[in-house]
C-alpha positions as CSV (number, residue, x, y, z in Angstrom):
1,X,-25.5,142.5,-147.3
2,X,-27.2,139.8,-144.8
3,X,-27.6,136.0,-146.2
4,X,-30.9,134.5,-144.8
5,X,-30.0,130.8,-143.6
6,X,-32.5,128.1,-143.4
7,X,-32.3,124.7,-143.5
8,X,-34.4,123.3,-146.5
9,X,-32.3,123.6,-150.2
10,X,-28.6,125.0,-150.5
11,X,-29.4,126.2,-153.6
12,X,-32.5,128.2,-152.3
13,X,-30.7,129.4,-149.5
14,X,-27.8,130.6,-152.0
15,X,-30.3,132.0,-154.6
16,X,-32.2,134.0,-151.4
17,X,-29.1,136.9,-151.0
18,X,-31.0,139.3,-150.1
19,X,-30.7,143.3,-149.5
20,X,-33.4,144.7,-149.0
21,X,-35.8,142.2,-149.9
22,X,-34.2,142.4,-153.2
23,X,-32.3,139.3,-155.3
24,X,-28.4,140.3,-154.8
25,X,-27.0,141.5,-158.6
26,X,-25.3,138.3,-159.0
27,X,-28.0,135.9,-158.7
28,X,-28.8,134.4,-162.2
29,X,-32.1,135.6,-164.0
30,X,-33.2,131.8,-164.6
31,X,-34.1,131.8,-160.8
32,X,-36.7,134.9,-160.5
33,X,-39.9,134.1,-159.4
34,X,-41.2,136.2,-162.5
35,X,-44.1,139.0,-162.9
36,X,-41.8,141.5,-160.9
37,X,-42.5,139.3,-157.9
38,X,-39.4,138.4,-155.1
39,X,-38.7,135.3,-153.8
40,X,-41.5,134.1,-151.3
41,X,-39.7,133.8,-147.4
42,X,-37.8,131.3,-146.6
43,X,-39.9,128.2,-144.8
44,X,-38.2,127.2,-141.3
45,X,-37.0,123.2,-140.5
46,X,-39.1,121.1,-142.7
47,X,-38.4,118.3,-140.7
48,X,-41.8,118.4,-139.0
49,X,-43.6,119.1,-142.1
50,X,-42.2,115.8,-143.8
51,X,-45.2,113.1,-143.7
52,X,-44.7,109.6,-142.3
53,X,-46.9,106.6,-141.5
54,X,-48.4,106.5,-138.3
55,X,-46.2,104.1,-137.0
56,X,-45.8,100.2,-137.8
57,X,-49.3,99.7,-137.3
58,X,-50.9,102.1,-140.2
59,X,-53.3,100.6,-142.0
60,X,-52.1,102.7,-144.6
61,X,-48.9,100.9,-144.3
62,X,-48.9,97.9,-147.3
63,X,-47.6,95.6,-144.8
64,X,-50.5,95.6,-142.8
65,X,-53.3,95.6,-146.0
66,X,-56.1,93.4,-145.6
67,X,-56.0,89.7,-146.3
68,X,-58.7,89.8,-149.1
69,X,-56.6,93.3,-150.5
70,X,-53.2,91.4,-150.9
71,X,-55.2,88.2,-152.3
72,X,-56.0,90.8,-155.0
73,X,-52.1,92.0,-155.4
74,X,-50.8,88.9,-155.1
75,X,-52.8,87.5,-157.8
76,X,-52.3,90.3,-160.1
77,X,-48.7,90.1,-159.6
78,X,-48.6,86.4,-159.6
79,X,-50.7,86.1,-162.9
80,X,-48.2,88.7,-164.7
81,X,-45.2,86.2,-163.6
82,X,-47.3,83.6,-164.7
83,X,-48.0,84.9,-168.4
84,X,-44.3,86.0,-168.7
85,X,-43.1,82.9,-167.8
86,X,-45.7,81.1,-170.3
87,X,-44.8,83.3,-172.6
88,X,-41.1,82.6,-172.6
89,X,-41.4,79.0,-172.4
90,X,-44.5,78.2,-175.0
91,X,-42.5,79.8,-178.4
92,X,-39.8,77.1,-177.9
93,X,-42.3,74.6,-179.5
94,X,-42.7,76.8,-182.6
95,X,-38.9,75.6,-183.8
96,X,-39.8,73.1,-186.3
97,X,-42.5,74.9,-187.6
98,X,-40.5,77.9,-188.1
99,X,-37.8,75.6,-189.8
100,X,-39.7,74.3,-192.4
101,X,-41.8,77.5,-192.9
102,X,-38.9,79.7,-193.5
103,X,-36.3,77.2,-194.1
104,X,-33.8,78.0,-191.5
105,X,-31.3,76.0,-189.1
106,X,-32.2,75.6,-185.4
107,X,-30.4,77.7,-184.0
108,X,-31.8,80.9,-185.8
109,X,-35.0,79.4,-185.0
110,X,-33.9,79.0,-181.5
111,X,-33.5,82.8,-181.6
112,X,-37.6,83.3,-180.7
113,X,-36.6,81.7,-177.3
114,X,-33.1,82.8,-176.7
115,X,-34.0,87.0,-177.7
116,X,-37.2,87.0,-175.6
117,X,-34.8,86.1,-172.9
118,X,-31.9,89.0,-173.5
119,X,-34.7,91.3,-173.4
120,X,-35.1,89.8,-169.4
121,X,-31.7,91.5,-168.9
122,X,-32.3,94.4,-170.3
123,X,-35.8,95.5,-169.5
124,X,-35.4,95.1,-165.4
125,X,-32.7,98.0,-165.9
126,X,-35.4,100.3,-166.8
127,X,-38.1,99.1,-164.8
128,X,-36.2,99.0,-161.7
129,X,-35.6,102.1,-161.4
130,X,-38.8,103.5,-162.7
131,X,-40.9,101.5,-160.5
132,X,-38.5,103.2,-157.5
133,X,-39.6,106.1,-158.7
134,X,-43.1,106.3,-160.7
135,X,-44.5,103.3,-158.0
136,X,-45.0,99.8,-159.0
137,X,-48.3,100.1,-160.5
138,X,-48.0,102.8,-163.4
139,X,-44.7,100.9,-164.4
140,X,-46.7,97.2,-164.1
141,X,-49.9,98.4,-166.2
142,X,-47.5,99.8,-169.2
143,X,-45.3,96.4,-169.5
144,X,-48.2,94.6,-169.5
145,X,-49.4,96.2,-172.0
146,X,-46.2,96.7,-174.0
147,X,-46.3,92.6,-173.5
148,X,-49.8,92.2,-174.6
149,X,-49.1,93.6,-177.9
150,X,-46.1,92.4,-179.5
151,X,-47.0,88.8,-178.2
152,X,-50.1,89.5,-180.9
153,X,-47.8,91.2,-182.9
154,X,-45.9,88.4,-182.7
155,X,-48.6,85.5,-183.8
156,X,-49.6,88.2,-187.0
157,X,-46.1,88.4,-187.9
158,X,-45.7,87.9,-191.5
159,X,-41.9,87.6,-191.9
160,X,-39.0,85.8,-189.5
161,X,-37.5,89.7,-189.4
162,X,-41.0,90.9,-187.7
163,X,-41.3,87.4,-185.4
164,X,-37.4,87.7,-184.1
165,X,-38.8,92.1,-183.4
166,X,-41.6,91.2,-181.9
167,X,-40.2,88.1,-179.6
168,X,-37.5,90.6,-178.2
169,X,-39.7,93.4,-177.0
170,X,-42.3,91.3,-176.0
171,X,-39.3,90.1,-173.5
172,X,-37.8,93.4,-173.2
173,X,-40.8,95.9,-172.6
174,X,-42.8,92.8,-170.5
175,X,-39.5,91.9,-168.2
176,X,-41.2,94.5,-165.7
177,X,-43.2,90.9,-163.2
178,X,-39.2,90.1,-163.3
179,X,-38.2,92.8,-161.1
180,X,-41.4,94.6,-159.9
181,X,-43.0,91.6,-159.1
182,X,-40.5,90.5,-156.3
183,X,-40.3,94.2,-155.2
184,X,-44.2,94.2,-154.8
185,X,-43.9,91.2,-152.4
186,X,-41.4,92.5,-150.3
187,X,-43.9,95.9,-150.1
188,X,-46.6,94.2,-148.6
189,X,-44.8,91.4,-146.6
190,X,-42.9,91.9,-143.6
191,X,-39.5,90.4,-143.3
192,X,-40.7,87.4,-140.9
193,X,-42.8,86.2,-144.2
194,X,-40.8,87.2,-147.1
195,X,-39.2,84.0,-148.0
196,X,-42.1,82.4,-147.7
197,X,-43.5,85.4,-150.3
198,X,-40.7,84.6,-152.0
199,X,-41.1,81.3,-152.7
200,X,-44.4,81.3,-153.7
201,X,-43.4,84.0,-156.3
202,X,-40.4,81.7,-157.6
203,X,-43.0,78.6,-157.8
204,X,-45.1,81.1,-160.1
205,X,-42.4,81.7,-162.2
206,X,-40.7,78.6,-162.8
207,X,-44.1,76.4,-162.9
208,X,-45.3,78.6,-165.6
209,X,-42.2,77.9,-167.0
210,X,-43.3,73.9,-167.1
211,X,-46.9,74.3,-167.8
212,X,-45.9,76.3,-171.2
213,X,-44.3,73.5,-173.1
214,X,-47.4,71.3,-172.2
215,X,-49.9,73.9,-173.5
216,X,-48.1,74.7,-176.7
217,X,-47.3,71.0,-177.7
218,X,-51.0,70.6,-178.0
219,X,-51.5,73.7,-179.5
220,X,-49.4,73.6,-182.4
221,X,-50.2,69.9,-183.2
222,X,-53.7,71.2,-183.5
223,X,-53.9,71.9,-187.3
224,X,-56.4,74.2,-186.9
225,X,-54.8,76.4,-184.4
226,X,-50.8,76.1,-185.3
227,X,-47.6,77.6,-184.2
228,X,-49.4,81.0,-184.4
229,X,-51.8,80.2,-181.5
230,X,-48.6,79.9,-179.1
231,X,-48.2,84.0,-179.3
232,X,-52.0,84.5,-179.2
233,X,-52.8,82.4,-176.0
234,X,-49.5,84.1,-174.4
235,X,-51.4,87.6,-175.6
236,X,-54.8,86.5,-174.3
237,X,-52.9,85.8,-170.8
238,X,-51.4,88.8,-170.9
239,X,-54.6,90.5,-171.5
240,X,-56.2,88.8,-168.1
241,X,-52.9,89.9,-166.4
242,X,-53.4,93.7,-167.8
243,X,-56.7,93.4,-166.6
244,X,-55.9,92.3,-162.8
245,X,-53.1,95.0,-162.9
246,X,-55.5,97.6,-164.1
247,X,-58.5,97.2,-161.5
248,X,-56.9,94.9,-158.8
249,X,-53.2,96.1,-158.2
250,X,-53.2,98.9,-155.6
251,X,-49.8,101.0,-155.4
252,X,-47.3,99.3,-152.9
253,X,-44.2,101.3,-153.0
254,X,-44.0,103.2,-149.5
255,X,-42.2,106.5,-150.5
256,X,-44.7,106.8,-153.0
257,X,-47.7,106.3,-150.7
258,X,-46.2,108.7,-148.3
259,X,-45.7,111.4,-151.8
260,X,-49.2,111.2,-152.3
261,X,-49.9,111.4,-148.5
262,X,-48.2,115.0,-148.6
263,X,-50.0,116.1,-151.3
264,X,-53.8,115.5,-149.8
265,X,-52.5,116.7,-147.2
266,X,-51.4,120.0,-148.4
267,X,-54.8,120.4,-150.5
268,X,-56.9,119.7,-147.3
269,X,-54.8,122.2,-145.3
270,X,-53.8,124.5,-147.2
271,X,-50.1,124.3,-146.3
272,X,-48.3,124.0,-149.0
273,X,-44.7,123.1,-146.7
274,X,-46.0,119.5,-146.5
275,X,-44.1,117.3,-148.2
276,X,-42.4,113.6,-148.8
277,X,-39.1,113.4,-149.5
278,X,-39.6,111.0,-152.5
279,X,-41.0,114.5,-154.1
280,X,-37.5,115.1,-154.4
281,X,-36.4,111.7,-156.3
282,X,-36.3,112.2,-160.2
283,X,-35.0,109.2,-162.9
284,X,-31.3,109.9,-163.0
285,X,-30.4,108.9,-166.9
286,X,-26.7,108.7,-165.7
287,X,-27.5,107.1,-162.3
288,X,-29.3,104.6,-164.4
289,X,-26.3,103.9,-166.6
290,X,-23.7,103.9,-163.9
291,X,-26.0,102.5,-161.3
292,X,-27.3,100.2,-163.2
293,X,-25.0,98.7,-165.9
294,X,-21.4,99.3,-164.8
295,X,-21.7,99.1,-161.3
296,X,-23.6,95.6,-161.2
297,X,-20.4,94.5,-163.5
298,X,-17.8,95.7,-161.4
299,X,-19.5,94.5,-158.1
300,X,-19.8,90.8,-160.7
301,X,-16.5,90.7,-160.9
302,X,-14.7,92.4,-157.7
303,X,-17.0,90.3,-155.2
304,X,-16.0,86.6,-155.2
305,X,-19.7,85.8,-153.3
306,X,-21.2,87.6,-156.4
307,X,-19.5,86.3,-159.1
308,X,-19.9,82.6,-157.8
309,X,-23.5,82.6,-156.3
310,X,-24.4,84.7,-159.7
311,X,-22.8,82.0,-162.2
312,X,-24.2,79.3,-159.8
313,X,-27.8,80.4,-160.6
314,X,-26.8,81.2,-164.0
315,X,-26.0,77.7,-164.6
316,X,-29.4,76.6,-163.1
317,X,-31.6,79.0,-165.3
318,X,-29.7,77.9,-168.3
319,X,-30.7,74.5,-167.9
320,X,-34.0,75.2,-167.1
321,X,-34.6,76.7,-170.4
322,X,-32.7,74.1,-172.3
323,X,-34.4,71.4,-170.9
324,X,-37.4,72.8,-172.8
325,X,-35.6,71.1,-175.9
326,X,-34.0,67.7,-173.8
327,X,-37.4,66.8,-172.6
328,X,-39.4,66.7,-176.6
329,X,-36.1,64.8,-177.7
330,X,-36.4,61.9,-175.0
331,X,-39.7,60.9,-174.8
332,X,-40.8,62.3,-178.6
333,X,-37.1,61.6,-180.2
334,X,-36.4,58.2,-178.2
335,X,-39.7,57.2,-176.9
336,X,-41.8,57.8,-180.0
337,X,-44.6,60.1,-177.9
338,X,-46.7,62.5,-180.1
339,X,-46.5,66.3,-179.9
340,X,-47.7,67.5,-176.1
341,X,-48.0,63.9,-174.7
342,X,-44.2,64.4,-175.2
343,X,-44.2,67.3,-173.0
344,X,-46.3,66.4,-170.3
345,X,-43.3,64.7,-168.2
346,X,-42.8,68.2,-167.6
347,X,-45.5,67.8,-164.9
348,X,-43.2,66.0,-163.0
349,X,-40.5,68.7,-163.0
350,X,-43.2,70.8,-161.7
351,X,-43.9,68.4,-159.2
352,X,-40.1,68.3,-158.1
353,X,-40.8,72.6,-158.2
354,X,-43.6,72.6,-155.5
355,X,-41.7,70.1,-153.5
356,X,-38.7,72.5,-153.6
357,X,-41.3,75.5,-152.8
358,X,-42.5,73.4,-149.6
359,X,-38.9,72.5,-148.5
360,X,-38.2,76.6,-148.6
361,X,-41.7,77.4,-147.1
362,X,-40.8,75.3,-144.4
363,X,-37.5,75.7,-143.9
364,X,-38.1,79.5,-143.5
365,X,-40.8,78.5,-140.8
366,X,-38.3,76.3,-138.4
367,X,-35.6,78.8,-139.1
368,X,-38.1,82.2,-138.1
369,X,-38.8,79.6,-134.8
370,X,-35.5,79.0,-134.2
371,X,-34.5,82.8,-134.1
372,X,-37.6,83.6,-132.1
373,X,-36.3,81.4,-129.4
374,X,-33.2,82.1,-129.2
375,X,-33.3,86.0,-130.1
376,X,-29.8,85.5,-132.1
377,X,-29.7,87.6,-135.0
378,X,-30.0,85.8,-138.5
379,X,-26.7,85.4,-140.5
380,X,-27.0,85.0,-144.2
381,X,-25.6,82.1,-144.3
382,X,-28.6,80.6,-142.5
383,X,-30.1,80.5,-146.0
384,X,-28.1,78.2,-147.0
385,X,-29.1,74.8,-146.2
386,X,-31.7,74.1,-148.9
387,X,-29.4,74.9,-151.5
388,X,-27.1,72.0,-150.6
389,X,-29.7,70.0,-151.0
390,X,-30.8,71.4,-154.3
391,X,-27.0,70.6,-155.1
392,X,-27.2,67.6,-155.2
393,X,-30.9,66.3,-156.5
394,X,-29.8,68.5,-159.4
395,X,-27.0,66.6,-160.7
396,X,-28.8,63.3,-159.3
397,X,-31.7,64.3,-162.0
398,X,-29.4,65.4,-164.5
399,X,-27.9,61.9,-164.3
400,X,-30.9,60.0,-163.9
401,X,-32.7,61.8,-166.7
402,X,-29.9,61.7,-169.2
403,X,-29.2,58.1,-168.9
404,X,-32.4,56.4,-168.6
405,X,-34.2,58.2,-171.0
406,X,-31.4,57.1,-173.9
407,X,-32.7,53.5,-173.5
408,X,-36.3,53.6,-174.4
409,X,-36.3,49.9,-175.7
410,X,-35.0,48.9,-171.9
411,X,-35.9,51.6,-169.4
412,X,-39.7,52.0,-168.6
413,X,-40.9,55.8,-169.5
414,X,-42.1,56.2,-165.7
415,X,-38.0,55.7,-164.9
416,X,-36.7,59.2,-166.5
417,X,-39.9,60.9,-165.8
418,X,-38.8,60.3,-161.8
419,X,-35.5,62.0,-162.9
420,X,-37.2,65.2,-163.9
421,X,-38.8,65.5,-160.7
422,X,-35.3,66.2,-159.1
423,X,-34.2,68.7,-161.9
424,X,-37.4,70.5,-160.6
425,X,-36.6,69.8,-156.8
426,X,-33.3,70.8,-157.4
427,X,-34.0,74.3,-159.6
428,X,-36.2,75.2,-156.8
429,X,-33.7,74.7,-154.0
430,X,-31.0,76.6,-155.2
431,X,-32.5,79.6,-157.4
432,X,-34.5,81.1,-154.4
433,X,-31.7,81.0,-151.3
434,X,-29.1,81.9,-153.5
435,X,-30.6,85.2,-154.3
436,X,-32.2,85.3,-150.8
437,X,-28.7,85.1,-149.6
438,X,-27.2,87.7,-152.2
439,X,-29.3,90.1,-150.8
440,X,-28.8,89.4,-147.2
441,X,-24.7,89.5,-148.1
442,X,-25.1,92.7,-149.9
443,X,-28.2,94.5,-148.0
444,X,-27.1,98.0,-148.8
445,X,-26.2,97.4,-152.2
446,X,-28.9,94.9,-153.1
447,X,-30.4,96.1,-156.4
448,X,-26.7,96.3,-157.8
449,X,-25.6,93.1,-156.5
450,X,-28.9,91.9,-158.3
451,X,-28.6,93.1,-161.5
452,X,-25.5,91.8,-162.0
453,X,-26.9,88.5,-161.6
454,X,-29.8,89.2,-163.9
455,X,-27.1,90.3,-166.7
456,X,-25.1,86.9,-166.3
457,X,-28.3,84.9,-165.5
458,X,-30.1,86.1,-168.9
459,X,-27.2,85.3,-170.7
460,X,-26.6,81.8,-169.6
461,X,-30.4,82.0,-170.3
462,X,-30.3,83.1,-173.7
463,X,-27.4,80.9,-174.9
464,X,-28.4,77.6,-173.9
465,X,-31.3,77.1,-176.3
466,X,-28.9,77.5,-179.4
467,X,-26.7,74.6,-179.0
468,X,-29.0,72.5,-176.7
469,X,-30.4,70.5,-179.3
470,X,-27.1,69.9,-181.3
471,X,-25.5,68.8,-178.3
472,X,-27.7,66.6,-177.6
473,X,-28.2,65.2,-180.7
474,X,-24.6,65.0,-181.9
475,X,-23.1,63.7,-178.2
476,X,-26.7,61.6,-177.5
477,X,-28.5,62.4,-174.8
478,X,-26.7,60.0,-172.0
479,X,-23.4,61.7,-172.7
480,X,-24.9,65.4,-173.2
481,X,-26.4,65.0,-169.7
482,X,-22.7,63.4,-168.0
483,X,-21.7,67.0,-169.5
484,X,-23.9,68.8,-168.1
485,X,-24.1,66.4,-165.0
486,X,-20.3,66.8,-164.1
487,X,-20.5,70.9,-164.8
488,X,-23.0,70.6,-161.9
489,X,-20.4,68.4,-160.1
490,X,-18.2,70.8,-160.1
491,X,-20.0,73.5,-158.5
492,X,-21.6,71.6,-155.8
493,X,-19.3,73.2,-153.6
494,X,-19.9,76.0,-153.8
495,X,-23.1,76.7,-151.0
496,X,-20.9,74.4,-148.6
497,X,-17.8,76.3,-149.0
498,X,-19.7,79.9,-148.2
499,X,-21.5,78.1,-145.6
500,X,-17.8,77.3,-144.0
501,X,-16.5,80.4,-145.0
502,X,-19.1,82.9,-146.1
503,X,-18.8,85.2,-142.9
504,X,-14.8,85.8,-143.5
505,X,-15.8,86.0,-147.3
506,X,-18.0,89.0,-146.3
507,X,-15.4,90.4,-143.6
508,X,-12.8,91.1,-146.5
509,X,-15.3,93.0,-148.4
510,X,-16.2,96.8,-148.6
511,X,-19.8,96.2,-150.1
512,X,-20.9,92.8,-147.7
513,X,-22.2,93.2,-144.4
514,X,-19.7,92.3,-141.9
């Protein structure tokens, strides 16, 4: 009996025992080719059948896409972090509505804000991977969709049961911008640019974040529109998002381009051996679940730089979603401001957001210089310098918000309006170059380290909203915020002491680059 080797699938190789031409007795029936037919010959190295781009200047290559084509991506990916964001954000003015309505506490009303956010955590695991494998654009168009209708079905609820439903798959099965979004900018920016890309995608999502309290306060103290038009405007932005991702938003993912590449190429040729090796990627159910769930948990907990960067920007997105409370209690509660003039201080934590995104932008600019001139290699630690800024404006707004804004009949409006401006400043400073620096700590293991993250950021996320507004109300707003204030305190040490120590951090670790 001879064996045929080759150098394309051990199974293939095993199944073609030949004698003869003929399948060896032992080979399983499962594998004939059927219709009395043998196995076809074996193909010889694949290797230079396996497509590729033409080299780093490809215009088939995302990175080097035409300025007006990424305008197009950018803004369908920007406006489906934009509505997601809104979408999160605007519900949290529908409390009081839905307390008197259905006559519940706030914290089961709370629950519209808090369960679109736990579906954050859990929808990326799905999406992730699908996008990885699928491409980006397929795995966009259905979330925005998925997003698009429970957001309505959401507004035509007509029990708290169908309204708690809807809010948590309108989260889970729209969390696909949280994830994909990023991934799409890294696609078609090259590494010199992709904090700045970066940036500008965090500035999306967090603004949005601020602009949705403004829009929904004067929505639902319209009487003619109501709590209900909070879900539809988040649908009818959704809608203009599904749109953009339909007819604007090319495919980005590279293995995927290259798939696609091998297959017009083996229709135009003929030659059926052309192929991509993303053919050969299929969505792993057990990869996902140990991949994706326990892995990101036991890197959370094994990793020190994990576990403390993670609960770092954990802390920050939890106060950036309870703030969306704080701000209607100060200057509606203390200062007497009607429904959506009470929100609109939120412009100036939006103002303190774009500061922070300029700071980043231009941080990343002197820092790319820098290493042009010196041809050092970066260390991830560079990234940390804005985030000890952000450090400390954080707490200083936490402070400066908290305290002023209890003393209404003393302290001009304008006074803790300034303070959210650092809150902003500060969100911005530290939410971006932490992760940044994540990944460049834990490059090969990236996506794990990230997920784990998203799991403990979506909590933090999630939990604030219910006890926000009893804190506040039963410690008063000065002392609520010195809570909160000294939490931040103590954490403040945290960029400086892996900015001292980060590199032997990394050097006793298995997963961190060394």
């Amino acid at each position: 009996m001879t064996k045929t080797m080759n150098k394309v699938s051990p199974d293939y190789n095993l199944l073609h025992d030949v004698k003869d031409g003929k399948l060896s007795e032992t080979t399983s029936d499962a594998f004939l080719m059927g219709g009395d037919k043998d196995l076809p010959p074996l193909l010889p190295d694949r290797s230079p059948y396996c497509v590729a781009f033409d080299g780093p200047n490809d215009p088939n290559l995302p990175h080097n896409y035409s300025i007006f084509k990424k305008i197009l991506i950018t803004t369908a990916v920007g406006l489906s972090t934009f509505t997601l964001g809104l979408g999160s954000a605007m519900f949290a003015s529908a409390i009081e509505d839905l307390k008197r309505i259905y006559d519940i506490g706030t914290s089961v009303a709370a629950l519209g804000t808090s369960l679109f956010i736990i579906g954050f955590a859990a929808g990326p695991v799905i999406f992730g991977p699908s996008s990885e494998v699928f491409g980006r654009k397929p795995v966009m168009v259905v979330s925005s969709f998925a997003y698009v209708c429970f957001e309505f079905g959401t507004a035509a609820a007509k029990d708290l049961q169908t309204i708690m439903i809807c809010r948590f798959f309108a989260g889970f099965l729209g969390s696909a911008p949280v994830v994909v979004s990023a991934a799409i900018m890294v696609d078609i920016t090259k590494a010199k640019a992709r904090g700045i890309g970066m940036a500008c995608f965090g500035s999306l999502l967090f603004g949005s974040v601020m602009i949705g309290p403004i829009l929904a306060g004067f929505i639902v103290k319209n009487q003619n529109l109501g709590w209900r038009w909070v879900s539809y405007i988040s649908g009818i932005s959704g809608s203009v998002a599904l749109v953009f991702n339909v007819f604007t938003l090319d495919e980005t993912h590279h293995p995927v381009l290259l798939a696609r590449k091998a297959e017009l190429l083996r229709r135009q040729t003929s030659n059926w051996g052309i192929y991509a090796l993303h053919e050969e990627v299929s969505l792993d159910m057990k990869n996902i679940v140990v991949n994706r769930i326990f892995k990101p948990i036991i890197l959370l907990f094994t990793e020190p730089i994990v576990f403390l960067i993670s609960l770092y920007n954990s802390f920050i997105y939890g106060i950036l979603y309870s703030f969306l409370t704080v701000i209607p209690l100060i200057f509606e509660g203390r200062y007497g401001w009607s429904r959506g003039v009470g929100e609109l201080p939120y412009l100036s934590m939006l103002l303190g957001v774009l500061s922070g995104t300029l700071i980043n932008i231009l941080y990343e600019i002197q820092n790319n210089n820098k290493l042009e001139q010196t041809g050092t290699k970066p260390a991830p630690e560079m990234r940390l310098p804005p985030v000890k800024i952000g450090a400390v404006t954080f707490v200083i707004g936490i402070f400066w918000l908290g305290w002023t804004g209890d003393y209404p009949q003393h302290v001009h409006w304008i006074v803790p309006v300034i303070g959210a401006f650092f809150i902003g400043n500060g969100l911005m400073l530290i939410f971006l170059p932490t992760m940044t620096y994540l990944i460049d700590c834990y490059l090969p293991v990236a996506a794990t380290a990230l997920a784990g993250l998203t799991f403990i950021r979506s909590g933090f996320g999630a939990a604030f909203p219910l006890f926000t507004q009893q804190m506040f109300s039963n410690l008063t707003i000065k002392w609520a915020s010195t809570l909160l204030g000294c939490l931040g305190v103590l954490i403040i040490p945290v960029p400086f002491f892996f900015g001292k120590y980060g590199a032997y951090v990394r050097s006793k670790s298995k997963h961190a680059l060394h």
